[in-house]
N, C-alpha and C positions, 0 to 999 in steps of 0.2 A: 567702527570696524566691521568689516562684512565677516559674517560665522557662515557663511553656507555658499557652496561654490558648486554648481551644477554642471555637467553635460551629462552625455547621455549618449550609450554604445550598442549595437545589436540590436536596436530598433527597426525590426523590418516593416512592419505595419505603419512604422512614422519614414522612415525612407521610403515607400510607396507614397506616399501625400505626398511628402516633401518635393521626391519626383518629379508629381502634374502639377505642382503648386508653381514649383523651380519654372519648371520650361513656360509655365503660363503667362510667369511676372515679364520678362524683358520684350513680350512681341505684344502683349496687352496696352504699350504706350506707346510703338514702333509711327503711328499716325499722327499722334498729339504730343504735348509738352507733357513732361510726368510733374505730378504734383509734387509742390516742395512742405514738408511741414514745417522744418526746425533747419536750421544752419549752424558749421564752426569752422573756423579759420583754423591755418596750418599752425601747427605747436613746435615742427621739424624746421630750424632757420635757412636750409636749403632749399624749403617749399615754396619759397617764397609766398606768394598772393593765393596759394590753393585754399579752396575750400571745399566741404563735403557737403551734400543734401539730405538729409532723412526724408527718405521718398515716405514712407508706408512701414509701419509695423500692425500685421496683420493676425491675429488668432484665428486656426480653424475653426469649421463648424462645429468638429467633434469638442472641441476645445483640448488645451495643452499642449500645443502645439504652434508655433509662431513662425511666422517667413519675414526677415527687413530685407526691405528695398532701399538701394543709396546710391549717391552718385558722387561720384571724385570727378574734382575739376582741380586737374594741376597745373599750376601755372611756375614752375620750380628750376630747379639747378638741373640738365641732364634727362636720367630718366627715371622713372620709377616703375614697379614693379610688383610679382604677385608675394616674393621672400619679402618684402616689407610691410607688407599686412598680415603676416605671422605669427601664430600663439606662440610666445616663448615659456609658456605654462606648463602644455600640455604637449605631449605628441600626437601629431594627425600625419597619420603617412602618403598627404598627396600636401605639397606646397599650396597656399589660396590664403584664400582673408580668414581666416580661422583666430585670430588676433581682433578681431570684431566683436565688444563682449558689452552684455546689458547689465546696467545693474540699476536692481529694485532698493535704494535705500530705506525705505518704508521700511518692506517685511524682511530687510541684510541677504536679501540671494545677490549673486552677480552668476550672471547667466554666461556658458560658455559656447560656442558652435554645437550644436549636436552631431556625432559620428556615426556612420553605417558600421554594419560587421566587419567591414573591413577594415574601418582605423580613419577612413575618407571623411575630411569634412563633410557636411552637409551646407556646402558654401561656394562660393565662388572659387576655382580651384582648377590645376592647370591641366586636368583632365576635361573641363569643361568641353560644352560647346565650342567649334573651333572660330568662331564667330568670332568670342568672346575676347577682352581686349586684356591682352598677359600683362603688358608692357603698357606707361603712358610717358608721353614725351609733353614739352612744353605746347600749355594749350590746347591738349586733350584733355576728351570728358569721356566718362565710362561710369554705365552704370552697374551694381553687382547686387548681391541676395548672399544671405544667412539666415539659415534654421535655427531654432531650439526647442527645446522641451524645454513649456515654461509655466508657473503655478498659476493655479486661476482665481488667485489670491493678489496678484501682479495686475495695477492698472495700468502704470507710469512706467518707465523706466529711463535711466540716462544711458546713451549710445557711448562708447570709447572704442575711438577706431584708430589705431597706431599712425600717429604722425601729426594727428587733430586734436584739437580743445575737446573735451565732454561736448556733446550734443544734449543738454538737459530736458527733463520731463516732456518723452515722447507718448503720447496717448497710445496705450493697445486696443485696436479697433477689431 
């Protein structure tokens, strides 16, 4: 059983990182294939054949602080969307993947999106980049990011992204 459930609000010095870190990840692979660590298949029976990539889970330098990198590849009924990668936990007051949560079964944290002052995920989120892909249809791929404030006691953690199987023991680099 997990005893300890994190996010994290009114961090403005981790919303500055988060920020340069945010804007960094999607144009830092825009040339080459992004690296895949771990993979899981769709858990949702309208996903059909989808599955997700755990690009990157990255600690800053300062430490306590982590950015994942992922990618949905849907291959499903229709469409999908940003309300279905939703924390139905917590409230964040912009729609995005805030539903995107780690958990360290080691030391019982389950880590959730980190929030700015204003309630905004720190995540992929329909304020984003207009670039950014809201909506995927059959046969789209998009890749996205979430933050956290996360122990530096946390090596491993398993990814659970709503719609997908556990993505288990992703290294923190």
């Amino acid at each position: 059983m997990m005893k300890k459930f994190l996010s994290a609000g009114g961090a403005s010095a981790v919303s500055a990182i988060a920020l340069i870190s945010i804007l960094a990840v999607p144009s830092s692979y825009a040339a080459e294939e992004i690296p895949v660590v771990a993979s899981a298949d769709a858990s949702e029976s309208g996903w059909g054949e989808s599955t997700i990539d755990v690009n990157k889970l990255e600690v800053s330098e300062a430490g306590g602080y982590a950015t994942l990198t992922y990618t949905v590849h849907y291959e499903g009924e229709g469409r999908v969307g940003l309300l279905d990668f939703q924390n139905t936990t917590y409230l964040y007051t912009a729609y995005g993947h805030s539903g995107v949560v780690l958990v360290d079964e080691e030391n019982g944290f389950r880590y959730n999106p980190a929030f700015d002052s204003t309630g905004q995920c720190m995540c992929a989120i329909n304020t984003a980049s207009p670039e950014m892909a809201r909506d995927l249809d059959s046969g789209d791929s998009a890749t996205y990011w979430a933050s956290y404030l996360i122990s530096e006691d946390t090596t491993s953690v398993n990814v659970e992204v709503p719609g997908f199987e556990p993505v288990a023991d992703i290294p923190i680099e």
